[in-house]
C-alpha positions as CSV (number, residue, x, y, z in Angstrom):
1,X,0.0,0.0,0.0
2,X,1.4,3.4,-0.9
3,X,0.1,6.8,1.2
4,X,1.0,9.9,-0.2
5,X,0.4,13.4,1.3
6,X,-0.7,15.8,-0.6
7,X,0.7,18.8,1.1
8,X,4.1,19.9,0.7
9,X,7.0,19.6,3.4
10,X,9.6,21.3,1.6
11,X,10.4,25.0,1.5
12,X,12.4,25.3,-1.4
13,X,11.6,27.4,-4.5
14,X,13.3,27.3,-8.0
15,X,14.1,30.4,-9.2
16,X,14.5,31.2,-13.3
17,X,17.2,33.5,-13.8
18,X,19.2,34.6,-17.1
19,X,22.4,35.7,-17.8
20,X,22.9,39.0,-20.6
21,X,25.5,41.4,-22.5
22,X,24.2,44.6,-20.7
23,X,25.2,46.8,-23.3
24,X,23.9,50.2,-22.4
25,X,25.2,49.4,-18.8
26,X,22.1,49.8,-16.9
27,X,21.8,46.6,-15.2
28,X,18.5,46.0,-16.7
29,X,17.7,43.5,-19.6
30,X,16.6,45.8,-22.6
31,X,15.6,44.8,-26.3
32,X,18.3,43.6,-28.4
33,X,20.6,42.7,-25.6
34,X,22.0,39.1,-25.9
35,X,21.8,35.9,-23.6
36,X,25.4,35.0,-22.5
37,X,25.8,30.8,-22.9
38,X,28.3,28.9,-20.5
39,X,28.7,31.3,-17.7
40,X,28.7,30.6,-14.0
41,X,26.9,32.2,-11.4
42,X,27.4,32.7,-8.3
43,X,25.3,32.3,-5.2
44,X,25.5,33.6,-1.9
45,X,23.2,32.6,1.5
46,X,24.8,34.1,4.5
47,X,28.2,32.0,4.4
48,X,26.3,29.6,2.1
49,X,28.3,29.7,-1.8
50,X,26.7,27.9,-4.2
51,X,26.8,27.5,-8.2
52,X,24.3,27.8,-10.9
53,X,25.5,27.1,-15.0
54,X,24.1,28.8,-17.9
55,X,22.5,26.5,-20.8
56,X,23.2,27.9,-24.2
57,X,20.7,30.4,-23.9
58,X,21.6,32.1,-20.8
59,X,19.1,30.7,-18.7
60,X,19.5,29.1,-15.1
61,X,17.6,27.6,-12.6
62,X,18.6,27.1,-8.9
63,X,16.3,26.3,-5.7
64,X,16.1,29.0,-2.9
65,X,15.0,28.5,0.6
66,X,14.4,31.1,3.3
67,X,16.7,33.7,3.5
68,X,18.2,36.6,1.4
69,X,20.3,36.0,-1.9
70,X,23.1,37.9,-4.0
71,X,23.9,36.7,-7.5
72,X,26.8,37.8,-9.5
73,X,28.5,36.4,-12.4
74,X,32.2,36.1,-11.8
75,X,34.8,36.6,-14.4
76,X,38.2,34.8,-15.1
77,X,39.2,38.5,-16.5
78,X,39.0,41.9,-15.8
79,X,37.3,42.8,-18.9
80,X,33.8,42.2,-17.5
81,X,31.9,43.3,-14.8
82,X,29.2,41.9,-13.2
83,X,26.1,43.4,-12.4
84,X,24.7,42.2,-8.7
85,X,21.0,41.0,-7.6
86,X,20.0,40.6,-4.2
87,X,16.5,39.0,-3.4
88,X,15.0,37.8,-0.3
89,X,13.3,34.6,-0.8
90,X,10.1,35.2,1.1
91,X,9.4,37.9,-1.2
92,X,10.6,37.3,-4.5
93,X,8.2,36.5,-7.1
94,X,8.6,33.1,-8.8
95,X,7.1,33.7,-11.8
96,X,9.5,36.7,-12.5
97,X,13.4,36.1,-14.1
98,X,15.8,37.7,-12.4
99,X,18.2,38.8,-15.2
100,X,21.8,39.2,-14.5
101,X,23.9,42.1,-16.5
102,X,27.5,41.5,-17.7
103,X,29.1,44.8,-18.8
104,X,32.2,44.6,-20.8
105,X,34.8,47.8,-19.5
106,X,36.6,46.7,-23.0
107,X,36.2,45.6,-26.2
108,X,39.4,42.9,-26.1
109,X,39.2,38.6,-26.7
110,X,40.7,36.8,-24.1
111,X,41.4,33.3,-25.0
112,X,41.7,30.4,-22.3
113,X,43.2,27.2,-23.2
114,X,43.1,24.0,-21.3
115,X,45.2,21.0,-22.0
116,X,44.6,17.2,-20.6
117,X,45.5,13.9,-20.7
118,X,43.6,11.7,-18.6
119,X,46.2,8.7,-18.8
120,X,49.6,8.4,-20.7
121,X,51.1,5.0,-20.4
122,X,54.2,4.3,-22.6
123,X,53.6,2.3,-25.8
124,X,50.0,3.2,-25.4
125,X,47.9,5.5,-27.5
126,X,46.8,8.5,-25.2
127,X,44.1,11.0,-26.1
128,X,45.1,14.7,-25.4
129,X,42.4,17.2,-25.1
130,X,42.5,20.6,-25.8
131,X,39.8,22.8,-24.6
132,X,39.3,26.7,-25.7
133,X,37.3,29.1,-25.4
134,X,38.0,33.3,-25.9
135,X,36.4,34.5,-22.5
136,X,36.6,38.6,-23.8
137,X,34.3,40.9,-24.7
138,X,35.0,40.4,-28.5
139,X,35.4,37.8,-31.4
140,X,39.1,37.2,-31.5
141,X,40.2,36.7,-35.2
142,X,42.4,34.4,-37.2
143,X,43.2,32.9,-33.7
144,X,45.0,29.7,-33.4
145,X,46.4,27.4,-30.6
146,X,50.2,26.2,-30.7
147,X,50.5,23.1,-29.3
148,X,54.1,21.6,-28.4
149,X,54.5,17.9,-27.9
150,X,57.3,15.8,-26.0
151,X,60.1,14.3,-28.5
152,X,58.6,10.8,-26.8
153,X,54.9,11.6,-28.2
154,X,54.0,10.0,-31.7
155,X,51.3,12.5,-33.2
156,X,48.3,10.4,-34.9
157,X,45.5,12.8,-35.4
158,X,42.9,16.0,-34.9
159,X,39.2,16.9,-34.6
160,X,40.6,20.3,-36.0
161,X,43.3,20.3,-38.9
162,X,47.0,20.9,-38.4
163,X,47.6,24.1,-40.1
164,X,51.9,23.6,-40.1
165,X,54.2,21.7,-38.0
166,X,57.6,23.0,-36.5
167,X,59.6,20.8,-35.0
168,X,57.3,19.2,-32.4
169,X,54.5,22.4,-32.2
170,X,51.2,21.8,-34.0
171,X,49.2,25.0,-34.9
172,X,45.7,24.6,-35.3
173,X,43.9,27.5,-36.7
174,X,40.7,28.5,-34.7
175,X,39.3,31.5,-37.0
176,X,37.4,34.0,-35.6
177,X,36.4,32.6,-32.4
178,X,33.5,34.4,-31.1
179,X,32.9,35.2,-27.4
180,X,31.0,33.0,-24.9
């Protein structure tokens, strides 16, 4: 036999929130002003620091209990700055976004590379992944990522295409990469 109870024991909202290019620096989510994909937010209860994560249209969800909230969107540069939202859960309207301005301070790409390799076992083939993104406040064009193997490594292969090879550096060309 299953009971259920039909009233609800938790206290815990979600709240919607999205993540924008505030252009005209106001704070305030205006026509034409773009979603920003791939960005963390942060969360703050008290001494509580939590994490929320964009999807690919700026969007984020994240449950709130009792208490008061700031939000911010921190930056791995100094070429953004992030505007700040501060809610108190007991009166904040669910069915409301709360939208979160970025505001570049310049107009300059910032690349950020990554590089991994989960296992490398001689006489083995290892993968090596290379992860990029340009974090600035601009496309960055004809960029391209330089990367320099051991003498021991044995390159086999890309996902993107080798555009020369000196010595034991690889340059991949990466185009115009635009900013996320």
């Amino acid at each position: 036999m299953c009971i259920r109870d039909s009233i609800a024991t938790s206290s815990t909202k979600l709240l919607t929130g999205n993540v924008f290019d505030d252009a005209n620096k106001n704070c305030v989510k205006d026509n034409g002003e773009t979603e920003l994909p791939k960005r963390i937010v942060k969360v703050e209860n008290g001494s509580k620091i939590n994490f929320a994560y964009t999807d690919a249209y700026g969007n984020f969800r994240f449950p709130i209990e009792q208490g008061d909230y700031q939000f911010n969107v921190p930056s791995s540069n100094s070429y953004w700055n992030s505007c700040i939202k501060s809610i108190s859960a007991s009166t904040y309207n669910l069915n409301d976004t709360l939208y979160i301005g970025l505001q570049a301070l310049s107009k300059c790409p910032f690349m950020e590379v990554d590089i991994q390799a989960p296992f490398l076992r001689r006489c083995f083939e290892s993968d090596i992944y290379v992860y990029y993104k340009n974090s600035g406040t601009i496309a960055a064009k004809d960029a391209y990522i330089d990367v320099a193997l051991d003498t021991n490594f044995i390159y086999i292969s890309s996902g993107k295409p080798v555009a020369s090879i000196n010595g034991n550096v690889y340059s991949c060309l990466l185009y115009t990469s635009a900013f996320i």
